[in-house]
DOVEXTI-166972 format. One line per 10 residues: their letters; for each residue x, y, z of C-alpha. Coordinates in steps of 0.02 Angstrom, whole numbers, plus 50000, padded with zeros to 5 digits. Example, Ala and Ser with C-alpha at 12.3 -4.5 7.8 and 13.67 -1.06 7.14 Angstrom:
AS = 50615/49775/50390; 50684/49947/50357
***
This chain:
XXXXXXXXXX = 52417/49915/51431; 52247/49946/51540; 52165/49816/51573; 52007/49870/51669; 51856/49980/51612; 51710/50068/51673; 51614/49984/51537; 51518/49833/51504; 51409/49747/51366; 51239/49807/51332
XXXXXXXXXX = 51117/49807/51169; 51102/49987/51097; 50963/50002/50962; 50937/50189/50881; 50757/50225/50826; 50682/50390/50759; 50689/50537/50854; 50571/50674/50882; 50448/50557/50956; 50351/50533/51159
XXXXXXXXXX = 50453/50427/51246; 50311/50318/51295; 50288/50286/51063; 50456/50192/51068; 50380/50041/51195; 50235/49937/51172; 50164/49883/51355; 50237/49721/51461; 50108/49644/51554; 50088/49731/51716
XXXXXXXXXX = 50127/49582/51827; 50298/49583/51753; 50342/49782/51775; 50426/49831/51943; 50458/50024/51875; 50400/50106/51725; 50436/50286/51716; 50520/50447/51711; 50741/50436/51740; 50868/50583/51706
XXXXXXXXXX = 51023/50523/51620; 51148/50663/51622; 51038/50797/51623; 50947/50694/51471; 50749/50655/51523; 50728/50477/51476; 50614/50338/51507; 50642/50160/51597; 50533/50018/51619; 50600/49850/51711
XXXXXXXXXX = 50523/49688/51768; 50560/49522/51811; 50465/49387/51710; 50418/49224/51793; 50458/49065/51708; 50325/48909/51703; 50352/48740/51732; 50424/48701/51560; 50334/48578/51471; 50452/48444/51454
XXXXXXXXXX = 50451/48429/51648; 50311/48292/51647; 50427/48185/51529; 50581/48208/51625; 50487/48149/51779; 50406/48013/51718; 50591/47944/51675; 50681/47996/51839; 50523/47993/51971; 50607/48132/52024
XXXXXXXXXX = 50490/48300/52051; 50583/48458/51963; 50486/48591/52070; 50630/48723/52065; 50629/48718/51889; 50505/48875/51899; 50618/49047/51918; 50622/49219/51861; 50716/49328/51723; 50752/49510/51749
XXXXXXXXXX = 50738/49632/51602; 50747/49821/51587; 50722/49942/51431; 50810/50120/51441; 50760/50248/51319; 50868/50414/51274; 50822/50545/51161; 51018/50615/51111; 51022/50715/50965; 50899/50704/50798
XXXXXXXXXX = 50890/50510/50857; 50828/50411/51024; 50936/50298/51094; 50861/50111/51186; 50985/50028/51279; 50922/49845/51334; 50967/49710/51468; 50878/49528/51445; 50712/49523/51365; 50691/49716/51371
XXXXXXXXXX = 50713/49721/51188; 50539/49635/51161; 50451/49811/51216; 50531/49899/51062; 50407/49961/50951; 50483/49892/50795; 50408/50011/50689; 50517/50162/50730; 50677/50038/50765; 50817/50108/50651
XXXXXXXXXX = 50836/49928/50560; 51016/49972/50469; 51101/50058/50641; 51200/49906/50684; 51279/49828/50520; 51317/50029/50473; 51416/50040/50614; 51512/49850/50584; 51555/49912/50396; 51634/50053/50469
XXXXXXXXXX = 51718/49986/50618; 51727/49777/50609; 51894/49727/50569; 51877/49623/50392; 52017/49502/50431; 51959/49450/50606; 51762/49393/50576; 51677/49293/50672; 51516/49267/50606; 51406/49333/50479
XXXXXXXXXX = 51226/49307/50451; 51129/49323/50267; 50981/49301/50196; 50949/49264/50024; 50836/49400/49926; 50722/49284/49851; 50585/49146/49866; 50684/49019/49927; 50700/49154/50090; 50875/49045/50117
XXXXXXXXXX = 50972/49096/50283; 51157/49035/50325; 51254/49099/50454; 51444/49049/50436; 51542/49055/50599; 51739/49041/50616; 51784/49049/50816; 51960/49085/50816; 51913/49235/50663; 51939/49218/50481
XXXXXXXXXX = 51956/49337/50338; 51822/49411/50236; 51867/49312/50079; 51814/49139/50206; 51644/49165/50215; 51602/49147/50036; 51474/49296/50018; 51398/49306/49872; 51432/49495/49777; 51246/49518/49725
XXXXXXXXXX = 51069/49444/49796; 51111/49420/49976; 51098/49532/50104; 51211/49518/50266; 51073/49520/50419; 51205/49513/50584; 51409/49510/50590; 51502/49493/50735; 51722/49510/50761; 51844/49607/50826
XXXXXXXXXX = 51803/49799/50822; 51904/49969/50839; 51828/50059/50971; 51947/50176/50977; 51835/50332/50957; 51721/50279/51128; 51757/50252/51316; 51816/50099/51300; 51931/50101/51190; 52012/50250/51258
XXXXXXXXXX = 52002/50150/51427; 52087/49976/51361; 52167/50029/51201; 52111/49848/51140; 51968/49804/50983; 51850/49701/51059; 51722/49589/50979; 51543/49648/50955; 51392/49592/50893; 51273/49695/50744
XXXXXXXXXX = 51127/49662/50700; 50996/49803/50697; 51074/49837/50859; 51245/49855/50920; 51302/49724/51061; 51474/49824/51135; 51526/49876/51297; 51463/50050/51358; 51502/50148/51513; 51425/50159/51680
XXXXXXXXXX = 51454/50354/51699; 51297/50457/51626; 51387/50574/51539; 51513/50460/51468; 51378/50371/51402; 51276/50517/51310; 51453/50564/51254; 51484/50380/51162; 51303/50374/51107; 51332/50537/51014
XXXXXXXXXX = 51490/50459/50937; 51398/50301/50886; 51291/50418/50753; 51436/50511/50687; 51539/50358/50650; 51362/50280/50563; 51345/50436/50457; 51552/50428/50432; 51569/50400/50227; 51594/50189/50207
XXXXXXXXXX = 51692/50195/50036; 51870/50153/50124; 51769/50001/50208; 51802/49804/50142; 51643/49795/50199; 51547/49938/50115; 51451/49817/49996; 51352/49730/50149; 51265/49913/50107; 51226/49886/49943
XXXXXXXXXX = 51052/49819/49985; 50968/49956/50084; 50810/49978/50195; 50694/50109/50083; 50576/50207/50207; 50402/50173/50236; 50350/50351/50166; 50451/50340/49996; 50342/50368/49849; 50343/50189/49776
XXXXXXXXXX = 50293/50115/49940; 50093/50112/49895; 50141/50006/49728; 50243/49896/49817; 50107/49866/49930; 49981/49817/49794; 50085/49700/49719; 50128/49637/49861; 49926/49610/49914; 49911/49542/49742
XXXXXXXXXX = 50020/49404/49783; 49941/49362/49949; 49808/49355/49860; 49854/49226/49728; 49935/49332/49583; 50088/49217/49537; 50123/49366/49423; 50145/49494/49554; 50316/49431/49607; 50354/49268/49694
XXXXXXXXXX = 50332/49240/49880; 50416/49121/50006; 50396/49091/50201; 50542/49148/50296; 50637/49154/50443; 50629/49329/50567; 50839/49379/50620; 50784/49399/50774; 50727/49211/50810; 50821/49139/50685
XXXXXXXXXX = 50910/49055/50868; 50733/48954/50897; 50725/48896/50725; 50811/48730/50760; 50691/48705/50908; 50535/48747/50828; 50425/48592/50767; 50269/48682/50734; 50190/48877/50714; 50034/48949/50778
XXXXXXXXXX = 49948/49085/50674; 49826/49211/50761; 49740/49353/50720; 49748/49321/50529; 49539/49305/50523; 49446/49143/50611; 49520/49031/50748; 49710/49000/50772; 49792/48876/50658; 49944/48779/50681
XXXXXXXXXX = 50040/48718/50553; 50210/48661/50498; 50357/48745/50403; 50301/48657/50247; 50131/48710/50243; 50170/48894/50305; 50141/48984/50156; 49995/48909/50113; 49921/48904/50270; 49937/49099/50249
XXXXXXXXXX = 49856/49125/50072; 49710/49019/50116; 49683/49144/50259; 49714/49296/50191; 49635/49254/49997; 49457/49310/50037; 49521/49462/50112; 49537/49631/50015; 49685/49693/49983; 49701/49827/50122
XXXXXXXXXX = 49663/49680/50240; 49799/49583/50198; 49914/49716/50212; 49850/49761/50377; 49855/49593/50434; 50043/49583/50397; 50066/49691/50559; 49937/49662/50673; 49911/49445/50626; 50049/49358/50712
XXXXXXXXXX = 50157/49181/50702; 50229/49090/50863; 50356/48959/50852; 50329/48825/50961; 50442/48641/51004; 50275/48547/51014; 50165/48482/50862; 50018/48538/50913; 50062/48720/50964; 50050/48725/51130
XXXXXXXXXX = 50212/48752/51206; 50279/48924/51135; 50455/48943/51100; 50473/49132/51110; 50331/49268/51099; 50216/49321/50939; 50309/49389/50800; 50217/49510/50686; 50174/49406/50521; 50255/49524/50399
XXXXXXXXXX = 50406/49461/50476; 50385/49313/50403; 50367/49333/50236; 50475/49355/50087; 50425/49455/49909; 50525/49526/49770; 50428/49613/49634; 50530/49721/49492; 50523/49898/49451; 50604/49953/49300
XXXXXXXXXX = 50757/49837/49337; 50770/49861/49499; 50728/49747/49646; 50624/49799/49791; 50604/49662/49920; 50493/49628/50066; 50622/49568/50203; 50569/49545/50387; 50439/49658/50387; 50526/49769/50281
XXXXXXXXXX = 50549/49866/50091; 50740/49858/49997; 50795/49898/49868; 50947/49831/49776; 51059/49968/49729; 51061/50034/49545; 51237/50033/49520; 51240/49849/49576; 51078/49804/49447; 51166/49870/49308
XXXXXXXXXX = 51337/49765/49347; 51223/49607/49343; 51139/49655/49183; 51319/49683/49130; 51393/49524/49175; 51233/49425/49132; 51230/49510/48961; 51395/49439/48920; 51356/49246/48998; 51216/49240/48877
XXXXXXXXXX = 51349/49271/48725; 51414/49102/48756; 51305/48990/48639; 51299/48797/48611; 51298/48740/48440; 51148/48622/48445; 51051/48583/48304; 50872/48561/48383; 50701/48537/48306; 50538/48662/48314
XXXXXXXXXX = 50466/48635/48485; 50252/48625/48443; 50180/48644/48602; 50051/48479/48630; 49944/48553/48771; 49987/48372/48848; 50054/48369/49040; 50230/48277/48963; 50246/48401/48832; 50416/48424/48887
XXXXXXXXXX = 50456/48245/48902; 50377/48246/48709; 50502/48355/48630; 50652/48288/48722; 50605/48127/48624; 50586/48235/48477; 50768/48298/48498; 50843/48112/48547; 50780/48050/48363; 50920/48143/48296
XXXXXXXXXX = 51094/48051/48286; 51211/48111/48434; 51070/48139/48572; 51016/48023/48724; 50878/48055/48807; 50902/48071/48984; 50723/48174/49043; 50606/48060/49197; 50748/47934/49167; 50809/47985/49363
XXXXXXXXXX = 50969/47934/49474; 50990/47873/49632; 51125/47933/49766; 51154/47917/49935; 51111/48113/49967; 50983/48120/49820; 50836/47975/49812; 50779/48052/49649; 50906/48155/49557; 50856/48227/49374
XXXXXXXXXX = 51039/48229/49292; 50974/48316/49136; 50864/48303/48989; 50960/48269/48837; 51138/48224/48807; 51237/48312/48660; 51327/48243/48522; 51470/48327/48580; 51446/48267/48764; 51346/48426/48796
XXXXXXXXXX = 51246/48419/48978; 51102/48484/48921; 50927/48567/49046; 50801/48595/48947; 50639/48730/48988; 50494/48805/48898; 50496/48969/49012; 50329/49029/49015; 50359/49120/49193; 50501/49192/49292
XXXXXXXXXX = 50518/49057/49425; 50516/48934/49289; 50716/48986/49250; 50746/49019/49423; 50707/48801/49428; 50779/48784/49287; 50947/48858/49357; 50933/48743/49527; 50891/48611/49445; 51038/48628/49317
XXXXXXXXXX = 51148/48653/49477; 51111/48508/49610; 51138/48395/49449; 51305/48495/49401; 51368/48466/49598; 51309/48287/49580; 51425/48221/49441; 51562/48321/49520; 51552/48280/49712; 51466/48094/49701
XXXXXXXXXX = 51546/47948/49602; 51395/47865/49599; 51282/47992/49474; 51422/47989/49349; 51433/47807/49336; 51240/47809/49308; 51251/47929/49175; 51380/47829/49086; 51283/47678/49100; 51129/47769/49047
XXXXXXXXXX = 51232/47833/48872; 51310/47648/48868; 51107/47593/48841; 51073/47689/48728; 51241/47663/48624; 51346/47530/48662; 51488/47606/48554; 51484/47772/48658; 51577/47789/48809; 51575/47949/48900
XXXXXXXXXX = 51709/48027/49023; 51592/48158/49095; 51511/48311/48998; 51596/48421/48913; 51471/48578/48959; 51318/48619/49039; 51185/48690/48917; 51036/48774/48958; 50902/48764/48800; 50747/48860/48818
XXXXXXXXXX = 50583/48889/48708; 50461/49030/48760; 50572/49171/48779; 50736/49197/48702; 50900/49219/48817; 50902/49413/48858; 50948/49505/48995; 50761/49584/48961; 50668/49455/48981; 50745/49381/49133
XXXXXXXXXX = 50687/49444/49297; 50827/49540/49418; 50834/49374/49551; 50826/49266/49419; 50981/49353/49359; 51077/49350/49498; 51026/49148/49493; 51089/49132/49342; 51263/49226/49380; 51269/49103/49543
XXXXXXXXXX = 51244/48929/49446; 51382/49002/49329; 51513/49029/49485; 51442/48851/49531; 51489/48776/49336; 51668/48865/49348; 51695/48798/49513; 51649/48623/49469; 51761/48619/49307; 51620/48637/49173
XXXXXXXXXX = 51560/48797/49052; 51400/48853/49034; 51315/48884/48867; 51162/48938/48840; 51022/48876/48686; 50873/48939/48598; 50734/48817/48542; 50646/48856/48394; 50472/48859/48449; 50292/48898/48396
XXXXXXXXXX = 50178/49004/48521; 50061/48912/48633; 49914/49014/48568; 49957/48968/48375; 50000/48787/48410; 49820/48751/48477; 49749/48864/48342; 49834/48726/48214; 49796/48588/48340; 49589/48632/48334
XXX = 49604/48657/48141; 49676/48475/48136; 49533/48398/48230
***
């Protein structure tokens, strides 16, 4: 078998065709650019621009000196970089060598080229890693790695609400040079871009970069991996785009009704996120401000609130967030990243989710909304038989607290609500509300808004994983049942019961993430042993209940 090759690794990104070569870059600070200009690849009129960036004295330097007495002078250096850019076909082609990537203008970067090409070509039983990002508020990112390769089935992706954001495994590249050159897979990385080996002959290059599109637009249906597509970019001239957009405003700009909104992560520095200790925002109206990961989405609103809402849509591009290792912002980790790329917003249009992911629109495929209406649908047939009172609503803070004690006056119930454990990974862990006659776990929620059952359901959850995974939570809740009846002595609940007032337990009035929430926590209860049922409270609107409440006083 062959063992050597013409080619080696480079980063390929695809971005729209049709466009001046000098669109596709943004410019590099002059000092850094040795050649920026005009190259011929095979014929093929492209353009190049490389540089060598010099590295300060990092900042920790002072530190390390003031321990060692030792001066760290040749600490300063220099990194090469170089951006290539091919127009081949109905597409341009950039291929990039250390930091040239930065000078892509991200706007006109092809954002599903690389994972298209891993679904099609990534060998499902040899994985190495795989990135995803939760669709939602939470804006939750796990990357799973297995070095020696694992299986699809080892990763534990979820089938609905996550999308995958970079793979990397063993690959056929069997239809390019080097595969032809080797006759061996070898392991690549996707992402937006494609990290593979490529050749060092011009026209073998154009030849594979033509190849690389026709295996993207290859059908995916005989692919393990086809439903990493299932979530797809939507592009920024579709017609729903300007709604989206004013929602999305809306929420910057306070509307809790617009959708919810959480601070998130950008894939392409998820690497620095470990490092980073505080972020600098600029260019979002008024002097920078530095702030914490905490306080990042409110840092945000308070800027962009007084703006209108074509501001704070603009601002999403041009405003930008650094991560930086230091707590007061001064010592950058990598450069700017456009703010959009930071934030995370799901809004719903008749059923279907549209999210705004790292600076970008999706939308969750129909065929995959109607399965989770389908399997949610049938979930909420599986009702507890509880006999529970008339919630009133008080218009006091504890009214939730109140009608738990309502519901624990009744034989069979112990009241369980702000009576909180204590574990060694939880300091204050809420292990339910109520206890059933029947042993019945049971969460209960007036849900007045969407991301009050989307708490509901992680609430219900950490407390479900809790009597399962640590000894000491179970013993409390026995000794909290043995309190309130000495006689009673329980082995651990017999199901997990979710009992609402507000809004009654349809697929209808549920939003599309909290769905999928709901279809997670009930993998979670079947995992951990239990069943979940579900529980309407009777209830009286808040509107009539302080109607009766004023004609009282």
């Amino acid at each position: 078998m062959p063992l050597s090759t013409s080619c080696k690794p480079v980063s390929v990104y695809r971005l729209e065709g049709g466009r001046d070569l000098a669109d596709y870059l943004t410019p590099a600070d002059e000092e850094d650019v040795l050649f920026d200009g005009p190259v011929t690849v095979s014929g093929i009129e492209g353009w190049q621009v490389l540089g060598v960036r010099e590295t300060d004295r990092p900042g920790w330097a002072d530190q390390v000196e003031s321990w060692t007495d030792r001066e760290l002078h040749e600490l300063e250096g220099a990194q090469p970089w170089t951006v290539l850019v091919i127009p081949v076909g109905d597409w341009t082609f950039a291929l990039t060598f250390g930091g040239g990537h930065h000078l892509l203008n991200d706007e006109l970067v092809d954002q599903s080229f690389g994972l298209s090409y891993a679904i099609r070509r990534l060998d499902a039983e040899r994985l190495g890693t795989v990135g995803r990002a939760a669709l939602d508020a939470t804006a939750r990112l796990i990357q799973t790695s297995f070095p020696g390769g694992g299986d699809l089935g080892a990763f534990g992706l979820e089938p609905f609400g996550e999308m995958v954001t970079r793979a990397a495994g063993s690959a056929d590249l069997g239809d390019l040079t080097y595969g032809r050159e080797t006759q061996r897979k070898h392991q690549i990385r996707a992402a937006r871009s494609l990290h593979l080996p490529m050749p060092s002959t011009p026209a073998a290059l154009i030849q594979d970069l033509e190849t690389l599109t026709k295996i993207v637009d290859e059908p995916d249906e005989h692919s393990a991996l086809r439903f990493w597509a299932q979530t797809r970019p939507i592009g920024k001239r579709h017609s729903l785009v300007p709604e989206l957009e004013r929602r999305l405003a809306a929420a910057l700009g306070g509307d809790r009704e617009a959708g919810p909104l959480g601070f998130a992560w950008p894939q392409n520095a998820i690497q620095e996120a470990e490092a980073a200790v505080s972020f600098k925002l600029r260019r979002a109206g008024g002097s920078p401000v530095v702030f914490t990961h905490g306080d990042g989405l409110e840092t945000i609103l308070d800027r962009l609130l007084p703006l209108n809402p074509r501001e704070r849509i603009r601002l999403l591009r041009d405003a930008t967030v650094t991560p930086c290792e230091d707590a007061d912002g001064l010592q950058q980790i990598r450069n700017p990243i456009a703010l959009g790329k930071w934030i995370s917003f799901e809004t719903e249009i008749d059923h279907s989710t549209y999210c705004y992911h790292q600076g970008q629109w999706f939308r969750i495929g129909e065929q995959f909304v109607a399965q989770i209406r389908s399997q949610v649908a049938e979930l909420l047939t599986h009702r507890a038989d509880l006999d529970l009172p008339t919630w009133l609503p008080t218009g006091k803070q504890d009214d939730e607290h109140r009608y738990c004690e309502l519901v624990a006056e009744q034989d069979g119930y112990v009241l369980l609500d702000q009576d909180f454990a204590k574990t060694p990974f939880h300091r204050k862990l809420e292990l339910g509300d109520l206890l059933g006659p029947e042993d019945q776990l049971i969460h209960v929620k007036w849900l007045e808004r969407a991301t009050a059952a989307s708490h509901l359901f992680v609430q219900a959850g950490s407390a479900a994983w809790s009597l399962r995974a640590e000894p000491d939570a179970l013993e409390q809740l026995r000794a909290k049942v043995r309190a309130a009846d000495p006689q009673r002595e329980l082995k651990a609940p017999s199901a997990l019961v979710l009992a609402v007032a507000g809004r009654p337990w349809t697929v209808e009035k549920l939003f599309t993430l909290s769905q999928i929430g709901l279809l997670r926590l009930n993998a979670e209860a079947r995992f951990l042993g239990t069943t979940l049922k579900f529980a309407e409270i009777p209830y009286t609107d808040k509107k009539t209940a302080k109607k009766l409440r004023d004609e009282a006083a």
